[in-house]
SETI-92184 format. One line per 3 residues: number of its first residue (from 1); for each residue x negated, z, y negated of N, C-alpha, C. Coordinates in steps of 0.05 Angstrom, whole numbers. Layout:
N
NUM = X,Z,Y,X,Z,Y,X,Z,Y; ...
END
This chain:
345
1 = 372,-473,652,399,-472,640,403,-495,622; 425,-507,624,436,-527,609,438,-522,574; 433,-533,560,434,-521,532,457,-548,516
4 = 463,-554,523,487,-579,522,518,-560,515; 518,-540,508,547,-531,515,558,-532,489; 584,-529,502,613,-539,473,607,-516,460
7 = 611,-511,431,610,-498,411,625,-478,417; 642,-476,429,668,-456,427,670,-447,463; 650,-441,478,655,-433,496,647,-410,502
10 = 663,-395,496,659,-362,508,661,-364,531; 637,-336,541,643,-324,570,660,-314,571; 673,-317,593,704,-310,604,708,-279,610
13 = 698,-262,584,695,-242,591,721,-218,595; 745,-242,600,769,-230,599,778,-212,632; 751,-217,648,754,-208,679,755,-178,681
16 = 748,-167,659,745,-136,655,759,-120,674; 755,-101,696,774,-93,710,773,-70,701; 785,-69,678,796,-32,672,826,-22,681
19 = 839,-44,703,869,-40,718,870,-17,724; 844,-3,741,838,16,748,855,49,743; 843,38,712,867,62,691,882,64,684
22 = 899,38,692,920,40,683,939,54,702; 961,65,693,988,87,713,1010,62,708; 1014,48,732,1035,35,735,1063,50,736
25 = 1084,38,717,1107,55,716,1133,38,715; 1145,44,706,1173,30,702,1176,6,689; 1190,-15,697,1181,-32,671,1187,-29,652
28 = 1177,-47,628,1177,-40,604,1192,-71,595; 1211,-60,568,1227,-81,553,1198,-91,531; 1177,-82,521,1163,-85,508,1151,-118,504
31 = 1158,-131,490,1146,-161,490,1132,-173,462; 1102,-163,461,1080,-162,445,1077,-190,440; 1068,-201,411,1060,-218,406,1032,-212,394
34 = 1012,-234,399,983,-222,399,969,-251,373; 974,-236,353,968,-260,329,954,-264,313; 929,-274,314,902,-281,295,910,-292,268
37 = 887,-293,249,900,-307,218,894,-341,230; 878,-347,254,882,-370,254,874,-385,268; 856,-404,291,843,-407,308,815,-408,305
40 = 806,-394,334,782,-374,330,770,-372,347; 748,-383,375,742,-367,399,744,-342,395; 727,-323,379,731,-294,382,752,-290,397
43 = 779,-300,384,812,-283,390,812,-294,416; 802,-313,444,804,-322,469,808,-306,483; 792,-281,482,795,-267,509,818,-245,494
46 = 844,-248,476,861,-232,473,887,-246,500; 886,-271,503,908,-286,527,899,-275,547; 877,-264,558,879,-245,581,878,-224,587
49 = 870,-215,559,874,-182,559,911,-183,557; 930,-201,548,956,-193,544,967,-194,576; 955,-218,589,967,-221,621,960,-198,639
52 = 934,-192,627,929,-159,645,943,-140,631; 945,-135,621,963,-113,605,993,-114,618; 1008,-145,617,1030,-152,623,1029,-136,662
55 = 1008,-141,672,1009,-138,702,1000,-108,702; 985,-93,687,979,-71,696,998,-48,686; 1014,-52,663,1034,-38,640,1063,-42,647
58 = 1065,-67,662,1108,-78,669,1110,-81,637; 1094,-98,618,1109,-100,602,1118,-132,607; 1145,-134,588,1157,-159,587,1134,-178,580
61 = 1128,-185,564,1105,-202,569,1087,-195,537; 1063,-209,536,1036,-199,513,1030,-229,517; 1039,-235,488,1038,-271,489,1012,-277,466
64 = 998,-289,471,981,-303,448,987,-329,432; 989,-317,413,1002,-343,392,986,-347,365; 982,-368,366,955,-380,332,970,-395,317
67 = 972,-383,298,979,-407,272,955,-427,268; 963,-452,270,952,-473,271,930,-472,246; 932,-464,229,914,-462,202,911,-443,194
70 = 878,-434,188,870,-405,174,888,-416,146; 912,-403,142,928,-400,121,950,-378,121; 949,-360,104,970,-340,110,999,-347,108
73 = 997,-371,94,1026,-380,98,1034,-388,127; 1022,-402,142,1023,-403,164,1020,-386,185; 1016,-367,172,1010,-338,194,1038,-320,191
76 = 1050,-323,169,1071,-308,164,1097,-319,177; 1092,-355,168,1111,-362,191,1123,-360,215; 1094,-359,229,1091,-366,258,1109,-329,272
79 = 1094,-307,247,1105,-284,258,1135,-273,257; 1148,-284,235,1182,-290,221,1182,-306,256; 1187,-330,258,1190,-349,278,1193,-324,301
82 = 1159,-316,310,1160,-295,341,1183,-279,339; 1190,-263,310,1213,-240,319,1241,-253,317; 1243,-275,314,1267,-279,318,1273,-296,347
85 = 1251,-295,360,1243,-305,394,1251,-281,410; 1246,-264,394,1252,-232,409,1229,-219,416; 1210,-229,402,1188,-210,400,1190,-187,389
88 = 1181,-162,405,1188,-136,385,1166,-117,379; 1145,-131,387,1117,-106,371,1100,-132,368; 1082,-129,353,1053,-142,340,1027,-134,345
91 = 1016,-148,355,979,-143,350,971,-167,332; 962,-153,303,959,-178,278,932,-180,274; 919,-207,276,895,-206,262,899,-210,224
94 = 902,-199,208,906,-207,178,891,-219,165; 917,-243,166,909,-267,152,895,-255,118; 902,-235,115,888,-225,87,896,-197,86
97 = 872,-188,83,879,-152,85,892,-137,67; 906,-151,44,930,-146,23,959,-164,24; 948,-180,28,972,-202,25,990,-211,56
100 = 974,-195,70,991,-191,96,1005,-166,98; 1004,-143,81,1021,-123,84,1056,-130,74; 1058,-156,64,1084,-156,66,1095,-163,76
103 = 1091,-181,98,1099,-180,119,1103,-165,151; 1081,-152,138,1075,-139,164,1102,-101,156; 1113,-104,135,1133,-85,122,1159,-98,126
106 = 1161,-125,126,1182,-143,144,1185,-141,175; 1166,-134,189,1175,-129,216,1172,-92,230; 1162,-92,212,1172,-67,220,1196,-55,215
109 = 1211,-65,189,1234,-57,184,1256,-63,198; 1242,-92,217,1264,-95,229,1254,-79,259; 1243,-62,265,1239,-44,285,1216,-54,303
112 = 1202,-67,292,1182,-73,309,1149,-66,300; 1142,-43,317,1121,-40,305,1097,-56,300; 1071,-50,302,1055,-71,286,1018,-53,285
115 = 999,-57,298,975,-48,305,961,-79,282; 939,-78,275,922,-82,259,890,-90,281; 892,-106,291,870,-120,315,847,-132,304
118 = 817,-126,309,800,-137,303,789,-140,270; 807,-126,255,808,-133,230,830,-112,214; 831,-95,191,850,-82,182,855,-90,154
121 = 883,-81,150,898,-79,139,891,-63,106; 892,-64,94,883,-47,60,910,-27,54; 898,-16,57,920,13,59,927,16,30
124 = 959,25,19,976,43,42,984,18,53; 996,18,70,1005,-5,101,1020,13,124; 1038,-15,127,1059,-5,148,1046,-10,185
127 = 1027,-14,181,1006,-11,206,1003,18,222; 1002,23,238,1009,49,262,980,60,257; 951,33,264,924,40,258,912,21,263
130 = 888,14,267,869,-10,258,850,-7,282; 849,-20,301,829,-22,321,816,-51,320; 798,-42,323,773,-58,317,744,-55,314
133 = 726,-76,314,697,-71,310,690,-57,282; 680,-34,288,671,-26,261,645,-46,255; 659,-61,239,643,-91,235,611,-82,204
136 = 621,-64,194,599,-58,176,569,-50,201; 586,-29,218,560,-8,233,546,-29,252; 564,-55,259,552,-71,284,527,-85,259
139 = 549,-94,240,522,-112,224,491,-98,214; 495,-69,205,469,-52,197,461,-63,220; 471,-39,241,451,-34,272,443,-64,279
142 = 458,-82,273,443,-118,282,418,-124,267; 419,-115,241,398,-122,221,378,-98,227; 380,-78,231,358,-54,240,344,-65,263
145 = 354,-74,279,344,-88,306,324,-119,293; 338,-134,277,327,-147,272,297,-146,249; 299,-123,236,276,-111,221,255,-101,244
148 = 269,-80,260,241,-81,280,225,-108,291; 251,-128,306,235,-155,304,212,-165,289; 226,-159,268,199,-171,243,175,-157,241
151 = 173,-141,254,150,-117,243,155,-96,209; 188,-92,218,189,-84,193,187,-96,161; 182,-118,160,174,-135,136,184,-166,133
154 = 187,-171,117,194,-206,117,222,-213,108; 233,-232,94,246,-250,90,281,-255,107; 298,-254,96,321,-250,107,334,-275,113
157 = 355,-286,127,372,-311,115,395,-291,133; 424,-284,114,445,-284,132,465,-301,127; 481,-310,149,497,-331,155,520,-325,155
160 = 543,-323,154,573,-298,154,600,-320,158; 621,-306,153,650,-325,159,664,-320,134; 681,-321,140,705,-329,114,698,-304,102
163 = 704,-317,75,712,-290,51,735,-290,58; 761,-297,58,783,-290,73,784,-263,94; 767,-267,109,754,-248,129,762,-213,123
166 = 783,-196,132,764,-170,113,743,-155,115; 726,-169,147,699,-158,155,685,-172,134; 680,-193,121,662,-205,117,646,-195,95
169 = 659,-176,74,642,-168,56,630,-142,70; 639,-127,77,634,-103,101,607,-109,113; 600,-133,123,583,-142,138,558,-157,120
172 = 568,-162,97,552,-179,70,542,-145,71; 558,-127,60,537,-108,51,525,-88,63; 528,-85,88,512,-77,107,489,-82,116
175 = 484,-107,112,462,-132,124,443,-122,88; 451,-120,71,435,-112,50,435,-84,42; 442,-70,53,438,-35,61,417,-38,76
178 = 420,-45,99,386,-42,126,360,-52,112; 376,-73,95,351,-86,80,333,-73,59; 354,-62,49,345,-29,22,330,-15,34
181 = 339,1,56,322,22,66,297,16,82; 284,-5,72,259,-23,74,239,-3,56; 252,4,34,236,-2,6,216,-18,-4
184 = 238,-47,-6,224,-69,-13,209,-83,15; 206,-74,32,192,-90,55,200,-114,64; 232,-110,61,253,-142,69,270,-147,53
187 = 273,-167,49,291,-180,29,308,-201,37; 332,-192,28,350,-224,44,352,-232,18; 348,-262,25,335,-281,1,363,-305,6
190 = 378,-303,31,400,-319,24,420,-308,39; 442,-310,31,472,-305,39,490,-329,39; 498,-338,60,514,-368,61,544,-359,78
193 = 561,-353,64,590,-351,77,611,-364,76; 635,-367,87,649,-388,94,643,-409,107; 623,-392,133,617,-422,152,624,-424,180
196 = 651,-401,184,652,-397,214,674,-422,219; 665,-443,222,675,-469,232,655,-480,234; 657,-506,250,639,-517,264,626,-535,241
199 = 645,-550,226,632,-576,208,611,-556,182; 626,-539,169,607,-525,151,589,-512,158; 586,-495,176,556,-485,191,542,-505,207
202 = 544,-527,210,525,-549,224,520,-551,197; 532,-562,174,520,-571,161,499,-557,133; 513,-533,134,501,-508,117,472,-500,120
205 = 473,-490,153,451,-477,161,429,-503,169; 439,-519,180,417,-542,187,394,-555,164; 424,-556,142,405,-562,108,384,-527,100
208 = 401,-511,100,385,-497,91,357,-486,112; 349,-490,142,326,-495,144,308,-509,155; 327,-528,146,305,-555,139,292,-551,109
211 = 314,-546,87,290,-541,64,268,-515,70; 289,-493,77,267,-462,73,267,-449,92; 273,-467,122,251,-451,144,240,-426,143
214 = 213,-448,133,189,-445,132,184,-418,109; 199,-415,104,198,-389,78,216,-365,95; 223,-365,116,245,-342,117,233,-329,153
217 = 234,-307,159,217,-299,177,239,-285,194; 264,-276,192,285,-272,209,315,-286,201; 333,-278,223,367,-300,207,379,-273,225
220 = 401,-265,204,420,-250,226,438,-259,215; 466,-268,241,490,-281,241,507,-258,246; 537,-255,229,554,-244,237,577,-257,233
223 = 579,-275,251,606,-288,253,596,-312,274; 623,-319,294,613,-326,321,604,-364,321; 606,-375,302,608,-405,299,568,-405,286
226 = 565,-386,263,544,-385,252,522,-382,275; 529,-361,290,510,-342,316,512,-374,336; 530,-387,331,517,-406,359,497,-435,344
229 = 518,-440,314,491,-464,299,471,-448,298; 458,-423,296,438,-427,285,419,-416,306; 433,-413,332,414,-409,355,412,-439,376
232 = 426,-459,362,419,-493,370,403,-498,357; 403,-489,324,379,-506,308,354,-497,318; 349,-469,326,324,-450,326,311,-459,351
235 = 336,-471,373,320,-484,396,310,-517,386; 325,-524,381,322,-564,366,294,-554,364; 288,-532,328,261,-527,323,240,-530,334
238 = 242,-512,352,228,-503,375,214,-469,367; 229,-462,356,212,-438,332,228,-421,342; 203,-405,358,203,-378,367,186,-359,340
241 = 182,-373,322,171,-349,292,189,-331,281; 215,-344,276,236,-336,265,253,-323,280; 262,-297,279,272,-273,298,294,-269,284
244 = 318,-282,304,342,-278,301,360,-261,320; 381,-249,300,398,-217,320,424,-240,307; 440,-242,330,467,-253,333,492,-241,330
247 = 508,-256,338,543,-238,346,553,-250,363; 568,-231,385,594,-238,401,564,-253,425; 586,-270,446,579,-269,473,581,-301,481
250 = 574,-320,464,584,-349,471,553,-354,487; 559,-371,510,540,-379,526,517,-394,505; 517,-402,494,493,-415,473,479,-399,463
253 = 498,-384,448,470,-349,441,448,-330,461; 478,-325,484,464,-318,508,450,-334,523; 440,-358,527,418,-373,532,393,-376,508
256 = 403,-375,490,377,-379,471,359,-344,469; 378,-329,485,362,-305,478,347,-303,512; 360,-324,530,347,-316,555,315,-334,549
259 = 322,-353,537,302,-367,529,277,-373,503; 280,-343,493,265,-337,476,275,-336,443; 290,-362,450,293,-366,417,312,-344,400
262 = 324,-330,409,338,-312,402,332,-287,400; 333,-258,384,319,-235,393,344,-219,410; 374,-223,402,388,-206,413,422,-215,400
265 = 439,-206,409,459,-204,401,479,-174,395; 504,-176,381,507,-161,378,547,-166,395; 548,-149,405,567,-143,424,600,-132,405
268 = 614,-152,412,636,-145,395,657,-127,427; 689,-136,424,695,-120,441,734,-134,453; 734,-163,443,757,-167,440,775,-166,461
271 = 760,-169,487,788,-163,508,790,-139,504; 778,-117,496,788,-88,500,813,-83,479; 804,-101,451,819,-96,428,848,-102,437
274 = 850,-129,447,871,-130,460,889,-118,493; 875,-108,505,882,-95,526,885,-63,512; 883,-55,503,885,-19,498,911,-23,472
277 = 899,-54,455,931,-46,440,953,-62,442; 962,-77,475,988,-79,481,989,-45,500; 967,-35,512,977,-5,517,993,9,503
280 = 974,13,479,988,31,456,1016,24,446; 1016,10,441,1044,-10,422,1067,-1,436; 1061,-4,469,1087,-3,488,1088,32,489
283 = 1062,42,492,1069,76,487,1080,84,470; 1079,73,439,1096,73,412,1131,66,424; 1136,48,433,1167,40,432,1178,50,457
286 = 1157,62,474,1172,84,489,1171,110,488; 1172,111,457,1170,134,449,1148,166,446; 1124,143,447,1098,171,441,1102,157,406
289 = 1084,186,394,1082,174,369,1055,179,366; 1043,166,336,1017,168,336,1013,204,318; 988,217,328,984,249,326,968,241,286
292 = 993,265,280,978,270,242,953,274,252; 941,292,272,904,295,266,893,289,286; 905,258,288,882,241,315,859,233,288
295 = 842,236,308,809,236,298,802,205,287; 814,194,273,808,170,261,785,167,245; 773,140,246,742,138,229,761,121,198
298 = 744,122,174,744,107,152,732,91,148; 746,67,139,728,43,123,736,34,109; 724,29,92,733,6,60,759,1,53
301 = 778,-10,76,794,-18,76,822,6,82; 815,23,107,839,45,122,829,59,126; 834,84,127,831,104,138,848,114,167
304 = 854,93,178,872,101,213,850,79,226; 825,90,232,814,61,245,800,72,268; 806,64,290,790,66,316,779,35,325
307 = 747,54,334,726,33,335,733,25,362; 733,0,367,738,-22,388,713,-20,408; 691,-10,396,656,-11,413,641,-36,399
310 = 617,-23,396,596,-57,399,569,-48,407; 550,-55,411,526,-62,429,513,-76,424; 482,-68,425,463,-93,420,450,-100,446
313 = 458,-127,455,438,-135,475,419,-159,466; 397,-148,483,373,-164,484,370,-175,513; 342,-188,511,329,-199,542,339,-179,565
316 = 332,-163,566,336,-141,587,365,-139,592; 385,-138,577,404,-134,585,430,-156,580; 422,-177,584,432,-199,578,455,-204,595
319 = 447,-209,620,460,-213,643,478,-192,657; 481,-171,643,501,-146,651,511,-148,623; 511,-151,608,540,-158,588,563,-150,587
322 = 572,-158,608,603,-149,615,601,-123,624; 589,-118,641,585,-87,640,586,-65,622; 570,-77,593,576,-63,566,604,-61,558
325 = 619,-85,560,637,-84,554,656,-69,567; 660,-68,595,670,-63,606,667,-25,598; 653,-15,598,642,10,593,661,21,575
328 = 660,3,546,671,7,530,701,21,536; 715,-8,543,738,0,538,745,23,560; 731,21,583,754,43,597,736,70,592
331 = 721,80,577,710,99,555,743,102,537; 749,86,519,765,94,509,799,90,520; 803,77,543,825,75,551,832,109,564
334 = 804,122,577,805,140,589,820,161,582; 812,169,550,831,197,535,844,186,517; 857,155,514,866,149,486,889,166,478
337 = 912,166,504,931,184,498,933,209,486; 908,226,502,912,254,492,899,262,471; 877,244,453,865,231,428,885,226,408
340 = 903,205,417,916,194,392,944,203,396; 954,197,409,983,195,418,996,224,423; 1017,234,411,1039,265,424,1062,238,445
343 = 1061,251,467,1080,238,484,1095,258,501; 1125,243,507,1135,266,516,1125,279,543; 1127,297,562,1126,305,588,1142,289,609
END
């Protein structure tokens, strides 16, 4: 396998055929705008979860649109701008898990509802509910995986994304929870965040082991720019000593784990995030509503949060990937309605 690949190339894991489940019906006036805080591979496979959605649902169309700069000013624009295009529901990544609720209280008022994608909202919030990676439980279970690696013992380095982020502290303190319940056996000895871009994690993680390598005995990445520098440096190295657990599905991770240098990754879920919530959104404006005692999980942030799925793959299950994924969502596409949703007869 080629190990040459662009930084930002996800597997195209947007082929998901969960069409299957879907009940083709009438068309729908529904025309979703699908909007990250900013450009991102992660958010890639949301452009084809909206075209399948668009083909399997008759909705008007599930458009993907990026504000040019992780900036919430720019995120707020771009979403003002979509509803007066005639966009009339939202899938929002928040540009800030406080400082996006006021806008996101701006379009709804003007009748357009509004789901909370990959990332939530800080409640109270005019958000319906929050689908997404329960990004704390992927990071423990990544770091648990990666403690067995070690033999239980040794030296930490984790690597993370924006404080902006509202996974990112979620995932900071998770990664030092697995580490606690060591007692004392592991220690993460560094925490480096704000590096899910390309120029600061080349240059972050490359300095930091080149000085302290040699001092640190596993790396777990949660954020998708970190998970691919630091599974190029570990090959450059050549250091199969250091046992690293990843994130998400970019061909560079998944080669460094076919090829040793990697212990595993951890399986996020974004075409589903986006395929199940232009479902929902259009079930909302055709009138299902969401149920007072659908079984919602809590986190830090909301309490309306349904988990998106995640997964740890290793060697063994590398190459069926999509299959995990795939599992996922039509697992939860299967009963979402009679789960979440009162709809009419």
């Amino acid at each position: 396998m080629s190990v040459t690949h662009n930084l930002f190339a996800p597997i195209a894991a947007g082929a998901i055929a969960v069409g299957a489940l879907a009940s083709p019906g009438f068309a729908s006036d529904t025309k979703v705008a699908m909007v990250p805080g900013g450009p991102h591979p992660y958010f890639a496979a949301w452009e084809q979860a909206g075209a399948d959605a668009v083909k399997d649902f008759g909705l008007a169309g599930a458009d993907y649109r990026v504000p040019q700069k992780w900036e919430l000013s720019q995120q707020n624009q771009l979403l003002e701008s979509l509803l007066t295009q005639g966009y009339n529901s939202f899938l929002i990544f928040p540009g800030d898990p406080v400082g996006t609720n006021s806008i996101v209280g701006e379009l709804t008022a003007e009748g357009a509802p509004v789901l909370s994608l990959a990332g939530c909202l800080k409640q109270p919030s005019e958000d319906l509910f929050c689908l997404g990676t329960d990004t704390g439980n992927s990071a423990y279970l990544g770091t648990q995986e990666l403690i067995k690696a070690m033999g239980g013992k040794g030296r930490i380095a984790h690597f993370t994304g924006f404080l902006v982020d509202p996974n990112t502290q979620l995932r900071i303190d998770a990664v030092q929870k697995a580490a606690d319940e060591s007692n004392g056996a592991v220690e993460v000895v560094q925490v480096i965040a704000d590096i899910d871009a390309p120029e600061p994690a080349e240059e972050k993680i490359n300095a930091f082991l080149a000085a302290q390598g040699g001092e640190v005995d596993g790396i777990v990445t949660t954020a998708w720019v970190p998970a691919v520098v630091a599974a190029n440096a570990l090959r450059r190295m050549g250091d199969k000593r250091i046992k690293m657990v990843g994130i998400d599905h970019d061909e560079v991770v998944l080669g460094a784990i076919k090829d040793g240098f990697v212990h595993g990754t951890m399986l996020q879920n974004p075409y589903g995030q986006g395929y199940i919530g232009a479902y929902a959104i259009d079930k909302i404006r055709g009138g299902c509503t969401v149920k007072a005692d659908a079984p919602f999980g809590s986190t830090a942030l909301t309490d309306k949060f349904i988990d998106s799925g995640t997964s740890f793959v290793g060697p063994d299950k590398v190459d069926t990937y999509i299959e995990a994924m795939q599992a996922v969502t039509k697992e939860l596409m299967s009963d979402f309605d009679a789960t979440y949703l009162n709809c009419a007869s």
